[in-house]
C-alpha positions in Angstrom: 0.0 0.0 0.0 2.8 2.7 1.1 4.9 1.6 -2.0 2.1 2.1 -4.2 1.9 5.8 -3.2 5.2 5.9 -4.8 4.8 4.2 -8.0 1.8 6.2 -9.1 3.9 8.8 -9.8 7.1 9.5 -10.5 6.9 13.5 -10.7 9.2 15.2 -7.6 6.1 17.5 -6.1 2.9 15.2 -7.4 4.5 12.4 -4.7 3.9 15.0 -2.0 0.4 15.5 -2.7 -0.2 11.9 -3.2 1.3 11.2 0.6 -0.3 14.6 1.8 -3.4 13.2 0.9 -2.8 9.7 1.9 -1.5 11.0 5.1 -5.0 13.2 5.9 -7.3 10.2 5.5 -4.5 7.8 7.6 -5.0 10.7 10.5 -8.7 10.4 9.9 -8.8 7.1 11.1 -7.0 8.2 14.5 -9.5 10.8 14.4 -12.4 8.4 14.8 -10.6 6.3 17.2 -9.9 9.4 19.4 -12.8 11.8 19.1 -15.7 9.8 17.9 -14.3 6.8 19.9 -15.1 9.1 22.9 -17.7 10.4 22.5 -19.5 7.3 21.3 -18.2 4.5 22.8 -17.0 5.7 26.2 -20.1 7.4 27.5 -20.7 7.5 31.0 -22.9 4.2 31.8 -24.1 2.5 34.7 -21.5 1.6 37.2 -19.2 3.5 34.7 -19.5 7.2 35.1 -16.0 7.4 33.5 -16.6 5.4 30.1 -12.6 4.8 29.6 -13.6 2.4 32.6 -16.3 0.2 30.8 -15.0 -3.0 29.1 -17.7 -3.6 26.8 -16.5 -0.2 24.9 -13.4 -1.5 23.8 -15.3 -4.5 22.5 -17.9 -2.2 20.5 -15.1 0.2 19.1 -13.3 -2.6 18.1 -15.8 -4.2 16.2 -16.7 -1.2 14.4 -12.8 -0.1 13.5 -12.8 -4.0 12.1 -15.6 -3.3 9.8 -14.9 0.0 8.6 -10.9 -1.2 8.1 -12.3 -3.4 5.8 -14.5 -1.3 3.8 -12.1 1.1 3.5 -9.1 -1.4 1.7 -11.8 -2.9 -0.2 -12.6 0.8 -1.8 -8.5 1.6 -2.0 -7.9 -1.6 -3.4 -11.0 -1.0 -6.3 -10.0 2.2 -7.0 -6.1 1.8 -7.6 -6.3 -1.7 -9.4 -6.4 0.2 -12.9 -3.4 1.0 -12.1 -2.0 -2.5 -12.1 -0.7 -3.0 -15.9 1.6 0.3 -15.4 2.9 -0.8 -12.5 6.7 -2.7 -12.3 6.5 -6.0 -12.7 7.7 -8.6 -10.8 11.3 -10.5 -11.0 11.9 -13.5 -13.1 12.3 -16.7 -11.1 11.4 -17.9 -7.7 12.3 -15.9 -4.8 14.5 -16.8 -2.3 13.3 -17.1 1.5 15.4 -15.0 2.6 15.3 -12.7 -0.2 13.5 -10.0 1.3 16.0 -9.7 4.2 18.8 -9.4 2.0 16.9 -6.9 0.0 16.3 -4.8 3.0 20.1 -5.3 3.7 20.7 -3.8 0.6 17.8 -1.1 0.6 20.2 0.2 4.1 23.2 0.4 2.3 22.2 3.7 1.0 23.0 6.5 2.5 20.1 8.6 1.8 17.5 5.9 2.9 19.2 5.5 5.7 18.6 9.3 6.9 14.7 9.2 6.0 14.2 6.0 7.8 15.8 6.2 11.0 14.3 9.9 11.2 11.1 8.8 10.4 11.2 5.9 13.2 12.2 8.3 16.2 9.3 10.0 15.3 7.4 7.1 15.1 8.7 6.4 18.7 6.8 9.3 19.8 3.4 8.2 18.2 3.5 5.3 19.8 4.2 6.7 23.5 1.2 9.3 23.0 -0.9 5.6 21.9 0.4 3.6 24.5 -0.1 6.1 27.2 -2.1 9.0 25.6 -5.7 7.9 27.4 -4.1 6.7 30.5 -2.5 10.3 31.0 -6.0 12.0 29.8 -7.4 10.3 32.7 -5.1 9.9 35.5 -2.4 12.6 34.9 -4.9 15.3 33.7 -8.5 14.4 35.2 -10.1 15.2 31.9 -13.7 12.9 31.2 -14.6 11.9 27.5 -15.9 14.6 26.2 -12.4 16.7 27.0 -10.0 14.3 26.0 -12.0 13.9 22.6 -11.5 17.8 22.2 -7.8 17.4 23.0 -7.5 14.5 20.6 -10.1 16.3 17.8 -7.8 19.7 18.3 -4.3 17.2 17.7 -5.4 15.3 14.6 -7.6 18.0 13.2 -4.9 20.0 12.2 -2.6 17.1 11.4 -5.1 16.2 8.8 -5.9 20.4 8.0 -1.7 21.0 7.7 -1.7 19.0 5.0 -2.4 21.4 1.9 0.2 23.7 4.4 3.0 21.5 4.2 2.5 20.4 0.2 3.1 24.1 -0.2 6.4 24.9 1.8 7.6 22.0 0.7 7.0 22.6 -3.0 8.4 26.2 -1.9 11.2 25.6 0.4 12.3 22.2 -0.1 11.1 18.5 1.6 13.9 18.4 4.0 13.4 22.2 5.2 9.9 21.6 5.0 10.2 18.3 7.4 13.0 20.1 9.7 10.1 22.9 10.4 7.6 20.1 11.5 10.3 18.6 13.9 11.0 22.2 15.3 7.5 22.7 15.8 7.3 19.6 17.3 9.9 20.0 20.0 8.1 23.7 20.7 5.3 21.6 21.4 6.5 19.0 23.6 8.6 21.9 25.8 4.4 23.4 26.0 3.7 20.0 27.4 5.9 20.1 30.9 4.4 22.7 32.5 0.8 21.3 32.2 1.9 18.3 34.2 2.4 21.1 37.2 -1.0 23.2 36.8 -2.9 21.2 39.4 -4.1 24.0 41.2 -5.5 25.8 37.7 -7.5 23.5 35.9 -9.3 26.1 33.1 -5.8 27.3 32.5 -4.3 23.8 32.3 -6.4 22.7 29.2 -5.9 25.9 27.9 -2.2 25.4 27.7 -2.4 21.6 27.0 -5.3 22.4 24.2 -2.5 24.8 22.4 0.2 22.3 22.9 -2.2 20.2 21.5 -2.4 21.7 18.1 0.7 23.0 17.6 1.7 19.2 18.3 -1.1 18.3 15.5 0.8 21.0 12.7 3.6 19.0 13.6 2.7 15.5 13.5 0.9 16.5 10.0 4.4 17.2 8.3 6.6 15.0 10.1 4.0 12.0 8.9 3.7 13.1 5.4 7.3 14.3 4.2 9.3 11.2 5.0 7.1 8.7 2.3 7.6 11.4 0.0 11.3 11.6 0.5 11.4 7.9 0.9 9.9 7.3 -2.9 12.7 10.2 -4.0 15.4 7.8 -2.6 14.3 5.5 -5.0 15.2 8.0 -8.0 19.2 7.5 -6.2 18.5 3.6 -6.4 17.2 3.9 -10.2 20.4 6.6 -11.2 22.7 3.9 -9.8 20.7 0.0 -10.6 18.4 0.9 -13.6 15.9 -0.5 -11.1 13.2 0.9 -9.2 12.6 -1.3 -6.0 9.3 0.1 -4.7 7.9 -2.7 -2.8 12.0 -3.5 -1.7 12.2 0.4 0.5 8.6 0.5 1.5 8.7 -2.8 2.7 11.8 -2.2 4.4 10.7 0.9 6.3 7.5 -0.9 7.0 9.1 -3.8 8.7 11.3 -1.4 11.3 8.3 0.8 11.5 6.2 -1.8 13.1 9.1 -3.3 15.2 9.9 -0.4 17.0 5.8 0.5 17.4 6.1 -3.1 18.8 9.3 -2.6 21.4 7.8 0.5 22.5 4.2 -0.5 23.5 6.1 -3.9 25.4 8.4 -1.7 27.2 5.7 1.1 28.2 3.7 -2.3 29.3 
């Protein structure tokens, strides 16, 4: 799916659009989860005045999530397959089992690569503190009920999802890597906002005022810092072509994939 993004296109600022836009509707979906996840499923009910607290919501929020995952790769995977007889085909010959790990052996051996991925999984790191521990702060650390932590959450990936058309256009202005150092400054602005909140007991109103605009200057961020790697990522492949005469889509998007979702992995066990 991620390498697909990059083959559909091969034009330096289209790419950006393609992953802005793929980006918007990926923060959508933690945009349900979040806001309408709170304020549907975790209600106040009885013997659960704090809905976070009731069981059977995970259970009906997870059954929904299911069925709309679904849906939605059934209407991605109907819309892009007229794309299939342009796309690269595959190599001659059976692969090798343990092909794929020397590919991504390979895929590592450039230098460039190597800078967009292991940027893109220490930010990555951060996503997946604020998912392991994101609700559990909300409620313990903060006090907030439902309906304020789904206005935190709404205010965070709102604007990642609303930056989007903001970042296609500094990018295309300024540059993808100045573009993406911007979202990381922002980011670390954001995250200096958050200490103090921690301290605010004694001022609540003020509190979630301050951890509201952490909040969305935290959501500008994560929009760039989410978007601008893939695109990068598919412009390391241009290197690979220059050098190979191959493009390897499904090689470096499988390969940032993989680490992706081993060091979402390491980090929810060692928060746990």
């Amino acid at each position: 799916y991620n390498a697909l993004g990059a083959e559909l296109s091969g034009r330096y600022e289209e790419r950006t659009a393609i992953q802005a836009t793929k980006t918007a509707f990926f923060i959508i979906g933690f945009l349900f989860c979040s806001v309408a996840g709170m304020l549907l499923f975790f209600r106040p009910a009885p013997g659960y005045p704090e809905g976070q607290f009731n069981p059977a919501s995970y259970r009906n929020m997870g059954v929904t999530v299911s069925i709309l995952t679904l849906v939605f790769a059934a209407v991605c995977f109907a819309a892009t397959f007229r794309a299939v007889p342009s796309l690269p085909s595959p190599p001659a010959g059976k692969a090798a089992l343990l092909g794929p790990l020397r590919d991504m052996a390979m895929a590592l051996r450039q230098k460039d690569f190597r800078s967009v991925v292991f940027g893109y999984l220490f930010v990555n790191v951060t996503s997946s503190l604020l998912g392991a521990v994101g609700l559990h702060a909300m409620t313990y650390t903060y006090a907030l009920n439902n309906v304020q932590i789904a206005v935190v959450f709404g205010c965070l990936f709102g604007l990642a999802v609303f930056s989007q058309p903001l970042w296609h256009a500094i990018a295309a202005k300024k540059e993808k890597k100045r573009a993406l150092l911007l979202a990381l400054y922002m980011g670390i602005a954001a995250s200096a906002l958050f200490l103090p909140t921690a301290f605010l007991r004694s001022c609540p109103a003020q509190r979630f005022g301050l951890l509201l605009f952490a909040a969305a200057l935290f959501g500008v961020s994560t929009g760039g810092c989410l978007s601008l790697p893939y695109s990068m990522l598919a412009d390391t492949l241009d290197i690979e072509e220059l050098a190979s005469g191959k493009r390897k889509e499904g090689v470096y998007f499988g390969a940032i994939t993989f680490m992706y979702k081993f060091s979402q992995a390491l980090i929810v066990f060692l928060m746990g």
